[in-house]
Residue, then its C-alpha position, 0 to 999 in steps of 0.5 A: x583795823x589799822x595795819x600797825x594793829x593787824x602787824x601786831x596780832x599777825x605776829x601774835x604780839x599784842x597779848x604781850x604789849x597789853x600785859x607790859x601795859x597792865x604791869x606798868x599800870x599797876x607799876x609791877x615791872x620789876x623782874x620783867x624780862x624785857x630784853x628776852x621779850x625784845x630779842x623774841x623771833x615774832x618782836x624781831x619778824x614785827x619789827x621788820x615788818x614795820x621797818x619795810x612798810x615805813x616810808x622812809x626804809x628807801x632812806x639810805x643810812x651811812x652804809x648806803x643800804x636801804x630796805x632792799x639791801x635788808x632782805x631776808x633770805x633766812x628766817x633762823x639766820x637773820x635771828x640768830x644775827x640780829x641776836x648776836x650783833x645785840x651781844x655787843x651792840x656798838x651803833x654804827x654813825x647817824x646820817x646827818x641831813x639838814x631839812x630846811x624850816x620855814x623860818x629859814x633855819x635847818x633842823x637837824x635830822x639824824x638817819x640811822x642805818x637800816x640795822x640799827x632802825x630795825x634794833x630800834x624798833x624792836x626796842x620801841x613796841x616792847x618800850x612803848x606800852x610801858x610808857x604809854x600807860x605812864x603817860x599824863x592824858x593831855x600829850x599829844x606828839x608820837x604817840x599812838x591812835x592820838x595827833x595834832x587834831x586831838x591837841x588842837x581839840x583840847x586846847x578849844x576845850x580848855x578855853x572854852x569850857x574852862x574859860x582859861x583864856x590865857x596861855x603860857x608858851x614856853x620854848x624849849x632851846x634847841x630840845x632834841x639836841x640838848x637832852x640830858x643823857x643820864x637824867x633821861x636814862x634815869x626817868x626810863x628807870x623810874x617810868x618802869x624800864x628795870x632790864x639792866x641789860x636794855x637799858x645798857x643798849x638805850x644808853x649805847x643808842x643815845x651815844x652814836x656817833x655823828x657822821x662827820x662830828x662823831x660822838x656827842x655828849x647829849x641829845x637825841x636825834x630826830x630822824x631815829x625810831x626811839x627818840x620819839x619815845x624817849x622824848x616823851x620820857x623826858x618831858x612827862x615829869x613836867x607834865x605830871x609836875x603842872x597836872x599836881x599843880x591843879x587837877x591832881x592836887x589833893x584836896x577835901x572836895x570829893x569828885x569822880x568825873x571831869x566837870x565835877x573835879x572843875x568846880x571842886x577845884x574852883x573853890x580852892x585857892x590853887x592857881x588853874x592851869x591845863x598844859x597840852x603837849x605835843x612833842x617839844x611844843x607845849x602850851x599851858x592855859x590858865x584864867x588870868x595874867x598874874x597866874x600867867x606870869x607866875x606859871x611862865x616863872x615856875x615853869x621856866x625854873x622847872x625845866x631849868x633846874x630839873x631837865x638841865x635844858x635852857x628855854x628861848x626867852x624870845x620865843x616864850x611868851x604870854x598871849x591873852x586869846x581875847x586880844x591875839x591869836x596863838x599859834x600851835x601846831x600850823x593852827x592859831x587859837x582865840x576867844x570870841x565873844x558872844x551873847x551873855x557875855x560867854x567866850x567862844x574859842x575859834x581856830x584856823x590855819x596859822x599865817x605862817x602855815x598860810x604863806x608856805x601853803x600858797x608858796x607851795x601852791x605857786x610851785x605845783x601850778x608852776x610845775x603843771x604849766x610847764x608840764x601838763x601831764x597827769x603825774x603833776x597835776x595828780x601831786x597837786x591834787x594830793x597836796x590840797x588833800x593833804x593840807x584840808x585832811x591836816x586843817x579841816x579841825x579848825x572852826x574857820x577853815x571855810x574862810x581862810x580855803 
């Protein structure tokens, strides 16, 4: 059992996240108390427990307090103050930190203060299974019991069984600082989000201010417990758009499991196409390079003219696997062939990833020479743990370690 699940029964929580996940799936919603179910003792206590056992509660917000400065000393007083501080919620600025990327840019990290982390995350497993059961199946990114080697999966999936060979890459400019404030208040509605009075609060949480910038007009900063989830919002109504393109477009043939539904589509005229997303990071496969140009237009105009956000043209492209690799996520993916002219998909860790993995090698070897001592050598031993446990899913991962 994961701790997350053992939180969640401990505080006798999860019998109510899995009746807000039924009525979202039979889209039952409305006149559902969220904000009393939100502002509950046990969803409070819940949510302080998952704030203090979060690596990042020693973070400090722009009050300067962190997890140890956020006790509690009284059960009913702490309530009764998280409570009141909700009845005229105003948030208190985000903590602006720059993280260095290996293109040598910075992304732009917003760090909320430990209040408003804990009145996000009470917001968050209340929001959360009413939204996953809304999800389209083929995302990946933040959300629970799912990661990068299920995406990595599908995408071998896809190119090897499907024999979709060649892949859309559309890149969002600049998402999580672009999103549209009144389209994805909208979309939370529409997903199953009816409270009134939660949906005020959201609106509050998507309009702090910027420490040093102050307010802003859109976007959502990474860094905050609930921008995750409503990314996700955002970007669900293109991928349930491409699914109604191809796999959930109705036609006569009848099917009822996934290999079946394949070939029933195949005798249709529609133009094949699986997208798998992880966050802001999309990719979508499809069977030839005039569907592939089509799609990449369709697309683009989509994200355009409906999420009101602007695409990189530089970076978007079109990859045919037999020829190149295509990168997501750390990995990069291609088709081989073999025998009787089939196709075999193959993946390994992406060259980008490779040169920052061996940079980051030379330091921690560096580190140890200077000092010998069992603290560096153990932090080099947890970084190669951790780069096989992230990589071990791609098929040549022997060769490129």
């Amino acid at each position: 059992m994961s701790t997350e699940l053992r939180y969640y029964e401990y505080y006798q929580m999860q019998e109510t996240y899995d009746w807000l996940y039924q009525k979202s799936s039979e889209k039952q919603t409305k006149g559902i108390n969220l904000y009393d179910i939100i502002t509950s003792e046990n969803n409070i206590l819940l949510a302080y427990r998952m704030i203090k056992s979060n690596t990042g509660s020693k973070t400090a917000g722009v009050d300067k307090c962190t997890i140890a400065d956020f006790k509690i000393m009284d059960k009913d007083k702490f309530i009764q103050e998280v409570r009141q501080t909700l009845e005229n919620y105003t948030p208190q600025a985000v903590r602006r930190v720059e993280i260095p990327k290996s293109n040598g840019k910075t992304r732009k990290l917003g760090i909320p203060t430990m209040r408003d982390r804990l009145i996000q995350q009470m917001f968050k497993q209340v929001l959360e299974p009413i939204c996953e059961a809304r999800f389209y199946k083929h995302t990946y990114g933040f959300r629970p019991n799912r990661g990068t080697e299920h995406a990595i999966a599908r995408c071998n999936f896809v190119a090897h069984s499907c024999q979709c060979h060649h892949v859309v890459d559309v890149d969002i400019e600049g998402f999580f600082d672009n999103v549209n404030h009144s389209k994805a208040m909208k979309q939370l509605y529409t997903i199953g989000i009816k409270d009134r009075r939660v949906l005020a609060v959201i609106a509050k949480m998507l309009k702090a201010p910027v420490e040093n910038i102050g307010s802003v007009g859109k976007g959502t900063p990474q860094g905050g417990i609930l921008s995750p989830l409503i990314s996700n919002v955002v970007l669900n109504d293109l991928d349930w758009w491409v699914a109604t393109q191809w796999e959930k477009f109705p036609t006569k043939y009848q099917y009822s499991k996934d290999g079946k539904m394949h070939r029933a589509l195949k005798t249709t005229k529609l133009k094949e196409m699986h997208i798998v997303r992880y966050a802001d990071d999309f990719k979508i496969f499809t069977n030839s390079p005039k569907t592939a140009i089509k799609i990449y237009h369709a697309v683009k105009g989509y994200i355009e003219n409906h999420l009101s956000l602007d695409i990189s043209k530089e970076k978007s492209k079109i990859t045919n696997l037999h020829k190149r690799y295509s990168e997501f996520l750390g990995f990069e993916i291609k088709v081989e062939k073999q025998r009787k002219g089939k196709y075999m998909s193959i993946s390994r860790i992406s060259r980008k990833a490779k040169k920052r993995i061996q940079e980051e090698i030379r330091k921690k070897v560096k580190v140890i020479q200077k000092h010998p001592i069992s603290q560096t050598i153990k932090n080099y031993n947890l970084f190669v743990r951790g780069v096989h446990n992230y990589y071990q899913k791609a098929t040549r991962v022997s060769v490129d370690f």
